[in-house]
C-alpha positions in Angstrom: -26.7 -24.3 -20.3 -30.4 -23.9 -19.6 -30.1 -21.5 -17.3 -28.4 -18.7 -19.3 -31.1 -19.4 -22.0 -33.5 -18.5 -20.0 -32.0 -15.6 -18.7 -31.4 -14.8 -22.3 -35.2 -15.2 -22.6 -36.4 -12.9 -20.0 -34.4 -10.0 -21.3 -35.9 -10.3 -24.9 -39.3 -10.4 -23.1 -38.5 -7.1 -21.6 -39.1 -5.8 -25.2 -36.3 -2.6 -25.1 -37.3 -1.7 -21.4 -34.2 -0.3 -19.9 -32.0 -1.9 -17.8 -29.9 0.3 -15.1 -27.1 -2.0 -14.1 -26.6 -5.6 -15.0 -23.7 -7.7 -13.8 -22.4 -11.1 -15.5 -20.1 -13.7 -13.2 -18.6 -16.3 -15.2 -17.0 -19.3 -13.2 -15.2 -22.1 -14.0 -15.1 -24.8 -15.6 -13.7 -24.4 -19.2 -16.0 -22.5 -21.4 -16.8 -24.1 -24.6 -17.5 -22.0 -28.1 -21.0 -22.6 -27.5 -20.8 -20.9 -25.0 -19.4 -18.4 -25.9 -21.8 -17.7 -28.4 -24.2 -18.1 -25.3 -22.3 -14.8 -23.8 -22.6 -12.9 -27.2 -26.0 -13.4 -27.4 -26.9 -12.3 -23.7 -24.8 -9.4 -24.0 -26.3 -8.3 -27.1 -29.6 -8.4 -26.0 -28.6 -7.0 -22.7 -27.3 -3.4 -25.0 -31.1 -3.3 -26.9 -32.2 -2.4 -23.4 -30.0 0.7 -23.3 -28.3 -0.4 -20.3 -26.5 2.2 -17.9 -24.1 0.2 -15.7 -22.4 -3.3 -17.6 -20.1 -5.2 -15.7 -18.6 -8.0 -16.8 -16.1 -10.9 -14.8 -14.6 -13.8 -16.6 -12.7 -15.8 -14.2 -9.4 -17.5 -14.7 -9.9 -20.8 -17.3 -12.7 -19.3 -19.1 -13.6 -17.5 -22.3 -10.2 -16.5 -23.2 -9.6 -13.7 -25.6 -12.7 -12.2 -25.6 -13.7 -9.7 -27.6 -16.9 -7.7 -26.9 -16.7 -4.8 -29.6 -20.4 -4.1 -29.4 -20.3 -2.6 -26.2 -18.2 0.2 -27.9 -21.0 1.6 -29.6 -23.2 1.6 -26.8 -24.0 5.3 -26.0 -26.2 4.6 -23.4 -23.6 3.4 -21.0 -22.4 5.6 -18.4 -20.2 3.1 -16.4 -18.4 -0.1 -18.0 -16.0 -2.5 -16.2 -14.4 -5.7 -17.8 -12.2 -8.2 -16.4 -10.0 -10.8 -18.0 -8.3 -11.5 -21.1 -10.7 -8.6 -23.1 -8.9 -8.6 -26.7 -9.1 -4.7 -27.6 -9.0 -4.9 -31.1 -10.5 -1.2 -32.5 -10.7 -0.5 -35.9 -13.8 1.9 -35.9 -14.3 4.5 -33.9 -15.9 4.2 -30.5 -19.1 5.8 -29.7 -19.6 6.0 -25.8 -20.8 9.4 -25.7 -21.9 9.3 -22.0 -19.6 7.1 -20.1 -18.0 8.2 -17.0 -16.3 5.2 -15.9 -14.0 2.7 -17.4 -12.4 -0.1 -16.0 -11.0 -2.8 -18.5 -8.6 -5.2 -16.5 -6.0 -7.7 -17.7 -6.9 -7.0 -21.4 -4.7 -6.8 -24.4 -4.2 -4.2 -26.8 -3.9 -5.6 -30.7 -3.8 -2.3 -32.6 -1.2 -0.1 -31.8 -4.2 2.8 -32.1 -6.7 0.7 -30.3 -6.3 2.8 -26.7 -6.3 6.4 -28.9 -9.3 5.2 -30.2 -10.9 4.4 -27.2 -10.5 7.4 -25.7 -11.4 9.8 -28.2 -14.6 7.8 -28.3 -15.5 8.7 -24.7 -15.6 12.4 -24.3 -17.2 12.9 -20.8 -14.5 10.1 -19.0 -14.2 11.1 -15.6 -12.5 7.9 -14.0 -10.3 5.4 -16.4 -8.3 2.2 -15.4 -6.7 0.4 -17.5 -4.9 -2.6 -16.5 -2.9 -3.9 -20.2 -1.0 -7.0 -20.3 0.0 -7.2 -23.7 0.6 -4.7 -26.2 2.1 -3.9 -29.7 6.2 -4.3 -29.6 6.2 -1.1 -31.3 4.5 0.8 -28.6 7.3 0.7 -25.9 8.6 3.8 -26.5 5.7 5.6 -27.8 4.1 6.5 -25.1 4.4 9.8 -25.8 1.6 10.3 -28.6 -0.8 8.5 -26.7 -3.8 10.8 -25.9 -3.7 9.3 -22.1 -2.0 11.8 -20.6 -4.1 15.0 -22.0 -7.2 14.3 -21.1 -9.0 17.2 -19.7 -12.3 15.3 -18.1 -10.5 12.5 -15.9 -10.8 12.9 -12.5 -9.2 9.5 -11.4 -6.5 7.6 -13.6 -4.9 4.0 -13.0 -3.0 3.0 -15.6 -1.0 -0.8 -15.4 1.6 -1.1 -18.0 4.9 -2.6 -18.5 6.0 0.6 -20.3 8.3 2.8 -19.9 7.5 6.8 -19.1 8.3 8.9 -22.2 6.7 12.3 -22.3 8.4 14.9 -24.6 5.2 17.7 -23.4 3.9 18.5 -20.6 0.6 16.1 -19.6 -2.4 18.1 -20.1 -4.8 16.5 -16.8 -6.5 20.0 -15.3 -9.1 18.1 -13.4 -6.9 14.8 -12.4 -7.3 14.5 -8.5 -5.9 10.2 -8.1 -3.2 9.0 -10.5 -1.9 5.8 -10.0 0.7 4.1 -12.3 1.8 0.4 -11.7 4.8 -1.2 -13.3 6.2 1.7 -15.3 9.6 2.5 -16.2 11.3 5.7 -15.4 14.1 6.2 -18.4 13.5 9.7 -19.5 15.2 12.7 -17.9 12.4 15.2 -17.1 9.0 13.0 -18.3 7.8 12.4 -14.8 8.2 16.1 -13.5 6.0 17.1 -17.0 3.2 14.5 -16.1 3.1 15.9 -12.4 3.5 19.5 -13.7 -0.1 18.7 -16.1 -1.5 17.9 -12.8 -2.5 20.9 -11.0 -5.4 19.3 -8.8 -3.6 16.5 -7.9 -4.7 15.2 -4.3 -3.3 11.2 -4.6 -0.9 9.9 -6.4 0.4 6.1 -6.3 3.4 4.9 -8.4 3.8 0.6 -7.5 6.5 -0.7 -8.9 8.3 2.0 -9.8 11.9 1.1 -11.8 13.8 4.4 -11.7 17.1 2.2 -12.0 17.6 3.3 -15.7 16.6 7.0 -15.3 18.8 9.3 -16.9 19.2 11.2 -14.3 20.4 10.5 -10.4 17.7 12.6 -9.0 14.0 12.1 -9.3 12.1 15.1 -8.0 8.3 14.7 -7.0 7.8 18.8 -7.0 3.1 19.6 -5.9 1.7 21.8 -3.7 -1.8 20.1 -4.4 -0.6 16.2 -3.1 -1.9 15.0 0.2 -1.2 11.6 -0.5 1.9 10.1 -1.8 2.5 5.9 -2.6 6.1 5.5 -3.7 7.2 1.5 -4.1 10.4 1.8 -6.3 13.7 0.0 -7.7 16.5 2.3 -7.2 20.2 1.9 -7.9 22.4 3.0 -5.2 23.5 6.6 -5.1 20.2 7.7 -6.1 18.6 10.9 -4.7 14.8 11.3 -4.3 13.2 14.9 -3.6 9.9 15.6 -2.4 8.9 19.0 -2.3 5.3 18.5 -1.3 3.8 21.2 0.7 0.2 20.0 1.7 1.1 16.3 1.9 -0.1 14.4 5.1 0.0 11.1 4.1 3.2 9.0 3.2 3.9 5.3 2.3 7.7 5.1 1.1 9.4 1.7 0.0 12.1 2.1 -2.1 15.2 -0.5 -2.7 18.8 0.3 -2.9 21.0 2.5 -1.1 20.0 6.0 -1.8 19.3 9.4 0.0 15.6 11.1 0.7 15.3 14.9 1.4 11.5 15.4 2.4 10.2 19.1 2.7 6.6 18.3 3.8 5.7 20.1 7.0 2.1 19.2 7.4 2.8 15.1 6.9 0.8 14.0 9.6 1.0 10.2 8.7 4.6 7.8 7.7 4.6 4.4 6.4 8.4 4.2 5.9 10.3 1.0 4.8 13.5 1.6 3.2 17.5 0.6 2.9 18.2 4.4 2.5 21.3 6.3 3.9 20.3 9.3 4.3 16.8 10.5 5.4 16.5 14.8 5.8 13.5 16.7 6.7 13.8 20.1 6.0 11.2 20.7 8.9 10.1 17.9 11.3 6.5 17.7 10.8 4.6 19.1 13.6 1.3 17.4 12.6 2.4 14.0 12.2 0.3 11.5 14.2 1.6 8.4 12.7 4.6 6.3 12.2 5.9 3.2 11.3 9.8 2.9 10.8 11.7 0.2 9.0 15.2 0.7 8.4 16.2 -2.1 6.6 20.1 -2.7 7.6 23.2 -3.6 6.0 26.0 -5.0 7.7 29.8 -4.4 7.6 31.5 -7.8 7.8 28.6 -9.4 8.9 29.5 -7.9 12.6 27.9 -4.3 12.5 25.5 -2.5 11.3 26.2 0.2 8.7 26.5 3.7 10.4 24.8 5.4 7.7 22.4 3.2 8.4 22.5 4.1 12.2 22.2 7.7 11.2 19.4 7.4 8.8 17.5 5.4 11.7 17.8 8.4 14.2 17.4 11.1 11.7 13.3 9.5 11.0 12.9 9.1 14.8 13.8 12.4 15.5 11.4 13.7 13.2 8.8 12.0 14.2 8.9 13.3 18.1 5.1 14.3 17.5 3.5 11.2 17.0 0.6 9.5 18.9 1.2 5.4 17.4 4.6 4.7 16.7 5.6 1.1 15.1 9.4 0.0 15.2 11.0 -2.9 13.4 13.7 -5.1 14.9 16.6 -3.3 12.6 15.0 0.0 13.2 15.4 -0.8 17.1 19.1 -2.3 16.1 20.5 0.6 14.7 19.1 2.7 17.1 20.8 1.1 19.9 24.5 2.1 18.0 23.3 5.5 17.6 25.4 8.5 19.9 22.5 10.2 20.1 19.9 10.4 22.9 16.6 9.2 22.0 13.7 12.4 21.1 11.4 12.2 24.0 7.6 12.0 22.5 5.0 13.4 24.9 1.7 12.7 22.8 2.9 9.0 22.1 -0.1 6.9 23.5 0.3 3.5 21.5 3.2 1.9 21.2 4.6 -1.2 18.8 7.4 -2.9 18.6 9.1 -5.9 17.3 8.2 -7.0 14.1 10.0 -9.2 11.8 10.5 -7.1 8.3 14.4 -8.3 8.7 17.1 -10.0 9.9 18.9 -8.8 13.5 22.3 -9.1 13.2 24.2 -11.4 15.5 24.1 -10.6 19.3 21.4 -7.4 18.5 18.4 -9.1 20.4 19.5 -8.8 23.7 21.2 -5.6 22.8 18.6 -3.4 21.5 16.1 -4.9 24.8 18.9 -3.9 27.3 19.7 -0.8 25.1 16.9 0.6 23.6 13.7 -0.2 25.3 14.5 1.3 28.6 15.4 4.6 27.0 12.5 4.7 24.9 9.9 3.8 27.5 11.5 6.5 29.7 10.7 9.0 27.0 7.0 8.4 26.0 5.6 8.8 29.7 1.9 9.2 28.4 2.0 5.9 26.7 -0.9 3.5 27.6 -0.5 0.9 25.2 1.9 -1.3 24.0 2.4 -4.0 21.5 5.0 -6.5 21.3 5.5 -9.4 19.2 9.5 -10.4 20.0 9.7 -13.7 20.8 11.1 -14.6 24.7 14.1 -16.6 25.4 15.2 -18.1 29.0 17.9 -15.4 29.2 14.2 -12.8 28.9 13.7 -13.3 32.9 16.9 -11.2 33.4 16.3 -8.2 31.2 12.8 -7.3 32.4 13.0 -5.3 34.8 15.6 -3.7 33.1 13.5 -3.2 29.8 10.3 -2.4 31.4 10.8 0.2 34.2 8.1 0.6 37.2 8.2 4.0 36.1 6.7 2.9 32.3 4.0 0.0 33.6 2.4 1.7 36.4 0.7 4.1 33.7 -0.2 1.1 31.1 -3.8 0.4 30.2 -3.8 -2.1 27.7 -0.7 -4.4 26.2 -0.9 -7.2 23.4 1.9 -9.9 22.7 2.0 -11.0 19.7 4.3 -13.9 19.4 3.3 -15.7 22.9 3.0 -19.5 23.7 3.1 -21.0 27.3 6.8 -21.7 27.2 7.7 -20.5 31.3 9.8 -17.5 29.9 6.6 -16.4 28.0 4.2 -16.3 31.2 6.9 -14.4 33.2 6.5 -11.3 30.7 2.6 -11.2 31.4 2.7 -12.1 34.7 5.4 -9.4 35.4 3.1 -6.6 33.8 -0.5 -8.1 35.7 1.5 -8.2 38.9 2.7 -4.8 38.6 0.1 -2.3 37.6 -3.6 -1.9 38.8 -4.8 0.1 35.9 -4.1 -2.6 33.5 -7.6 -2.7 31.8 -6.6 -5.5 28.9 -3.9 -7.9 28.3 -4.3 -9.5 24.6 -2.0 -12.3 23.9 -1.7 -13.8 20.2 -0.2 -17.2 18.7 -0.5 -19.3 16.2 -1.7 -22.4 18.1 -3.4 -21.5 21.5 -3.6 -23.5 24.2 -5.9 -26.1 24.3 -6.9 -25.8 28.0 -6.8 -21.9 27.9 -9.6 -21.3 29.8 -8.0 -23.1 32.4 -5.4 -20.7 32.4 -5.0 -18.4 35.2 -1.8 -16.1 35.9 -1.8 -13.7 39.1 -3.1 -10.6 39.0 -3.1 -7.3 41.1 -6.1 -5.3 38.9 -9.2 -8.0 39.0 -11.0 -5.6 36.2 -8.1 -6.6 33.6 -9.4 -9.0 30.7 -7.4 -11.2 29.3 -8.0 -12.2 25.6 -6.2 -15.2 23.6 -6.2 -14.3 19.6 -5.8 -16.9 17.0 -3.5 -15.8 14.5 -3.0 -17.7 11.2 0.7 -15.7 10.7 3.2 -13.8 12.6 1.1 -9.8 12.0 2.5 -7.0 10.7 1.5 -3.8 12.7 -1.6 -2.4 11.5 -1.0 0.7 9.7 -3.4 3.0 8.2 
């Protein structure tokens, strides 16, 4: 390996000279253990120069179990990040007196006092994440004498761990502003409301993975008045109740599995990413802020021949909620179980942007010319500012019908722009653009998507009554997802 030798070289000739930042990329193919000793040697010489800022990538197949214990004593460092298969094996104490940042990913934990260790060693840690993938047997439930959670620099925690959340005190994080936990366990009555309690300048917080199946309790409440951003993906058994009593938050991504109940009290949410199973979805106030809102009521069906009406009510309870927004997204079942609802439909006077159609589920049978007859008139009728709309529902023959019927004069004579999503040249497909460029002058852009465009589409003309409207063909690789930010 000549040229890591003489990289090795020209740091030796720097004679101590420090370095600020130096990053190692290791690729594949198979490393050997000469070359490991290569890596050793490099890095060693690297920490004479009292480096600043280490990084260092081993990609998948190479140097496994590495195990890099002289960076630990470099007190120099001030930021340190390590990915793949890092063996942290610490049996004297760790000397990183002026690190700030830590991230160590995929690495695996030998000594069941290895991560104490660690941390006691770096005393001015502002930003820690840990990603472990192994770890003593005897640590599962021990979580709670780790000195993780009271640790009065960090700023910004991320924590991966197949572990389960066990806190008999409170966490002791004054200055914690992100937390992010990933693959945790919820088992313990009150641990999670002590961690959130230690955390009184929390601003994000992001739990992935969630499993609050086993949790002693049948209610998890998320209790701040600091949070302004929540990210809740969670295994729930059914019956379960989740509470959020979050004041300042405005931004909300919510996936949660099994049949369960949400009460939200968060009057200044000004953005919802909601995709859920739940039954029962309250706001104690409808946020009057919100801006934002993508809706995915994921259905269950009765017999296979209806929808669930709790399901129909938790639909039109977050619709209702949401009469403020400006971009709206709407699923397929969100759409179904909207069209069983008694209700009428909120009317939404700041909507602008409007999406619809999107495959996160299964329709039941007969609900896609049932929710186009149904729903879509309704809804266009009550969003009389809208100026764009987004569709990505596929068109059948039986679509020619329905049109006028779905899309009132009333709703395209105000559109400016419109996207289709799922188009392809099939006559039923043209008749959808051609009956929204024949029927509004103000149409500025007409975007239509697919996964395999016409050959000859510049060829391709339809009839038009606005010659100022573009018309753009988009290449997509997969059916999209709204975007949602």
């Amino acid at each position: 390996m000549y040229g890591l030798g003489n990289c090795i070289n020209l740091i030796r000739q720097r004679n101590g000279a420090p370095i600020r930042k130096f990053e190692l990329t290791i690729f594949p193919p198979l490393l050997c253990d000469w070359f490991q000793l290569q890596i050793d040697s490099l890095i060693s010489s690297v920490l004479l120069c009292n480096v600043q800022e280490l990084e260092i990538l081993l990609y998948e197949n190479d140097v496994e179990g590495s195990n890099f214990l002289g960076i630990f004593t470099c007190k120099t460092l001030v930021v340190l990040k390590m990915d793949r298969r890092v063996v942290l094996d610490i049996s004297n104490s760790v000397a990183l007196p002026n690190l700030k940042l830590l991230h160590l990913e995929r690495f695996s934990m030998v000594g069941k006092d290895s991560l104490d260790m660690l941390i006691q060693g770096c005393p001015l840690l502002e930003e820690l994440h840990l990603d472990i993938v192994e770890s003593p047997t005897n640590l599962s439930h021990e979580l709670a004498i780790l000195g993780i959670f009271r640790y009065k620099t960090l700023v910004s925690l991320r924590l991966s761990w197949k572990i389960s959340l066990y806190l008999c005190n409170s966490a002791i994080l004054p200055n914690l502003k992100v937390l992010n936990l990933t693959d945790f366990s919820l088992v313990s009555k009150d641990s999670f409301q002590r961690l959130i309690q230690g955390c009184p300048l929390l601003e994000e917080l992001y739990l992935y993975g969630f499993d609050c199946s086993n949790h002693a309790n049948d209610v998890l409440h998320i209790s701040s008045r600091s949070l302004k951003k929540l990210l809740l993906y969670c295994y729930l058994r059914d019956g379960y109740t989740i509470v959020m009593e979050l004041t300042s938050l405005q931004r909300l991504f919510y996936q949660a599995k099994g049949e369960h109940k949400v009460l939200i009290n968060s009057p200044n949410l000004q953005v919802l990413d909601y995709v859920s199973d739940a039954v029962t979805v309250n706001f104690t106030k409808s946020p009057t802020y919100a801006t934002r809102a993508r809706l995915v009521v994921q259905s269950s069906y009765d017999d296979q021949t209806e929808i669930s009406s709790l399901h129909v009510q938790a639909a039109y309870q977050l619709i209702s909620s949401m009469q403020s927004v400006k971009w709206l997204s709407l699923s397929d079942c969100t759409l179904e179980a909207l069209c069983y609802s008694p209700h009428p439909l909120p009317t939404f006077m700041n909507l602008t942007n409007l999406r619809l159609g999107f495959n996160e589920c299964s329709l039941g049978p007969g609900a896609y010319h049932i929710y186009w007859w149904n729903v879509l008139p309704r809804l266009l009728k009550n969003a009389p500012n809208l100026e764009v709309f987004w569709n990505n529902v596929e068109q059948d023959k039986e679509f020619q019908s329905l049109l006028p019927v779905a899309f009132p004069v009333s709703f395209v004579e105000h559109l400016k722009e419109m996207e289709i999503k799922a188009f392809s040249m099939l006559q039923h497909n043209s008749l959808l653009v051609e009956y929204f460029l024949q029927k509004r002058r103000s149409l500025r852009k007409m975007a239509l998507g697919a996964l395999m465009l016409p050959s000859d589409r510049n060829r391709i003309s339809f009839n038009k009554c606005s010659v100022d409207c573009q018309i753009v063909f988009q290449q997509l690789y997969h059916y999209p997802e709204p975007e949602f930010e």
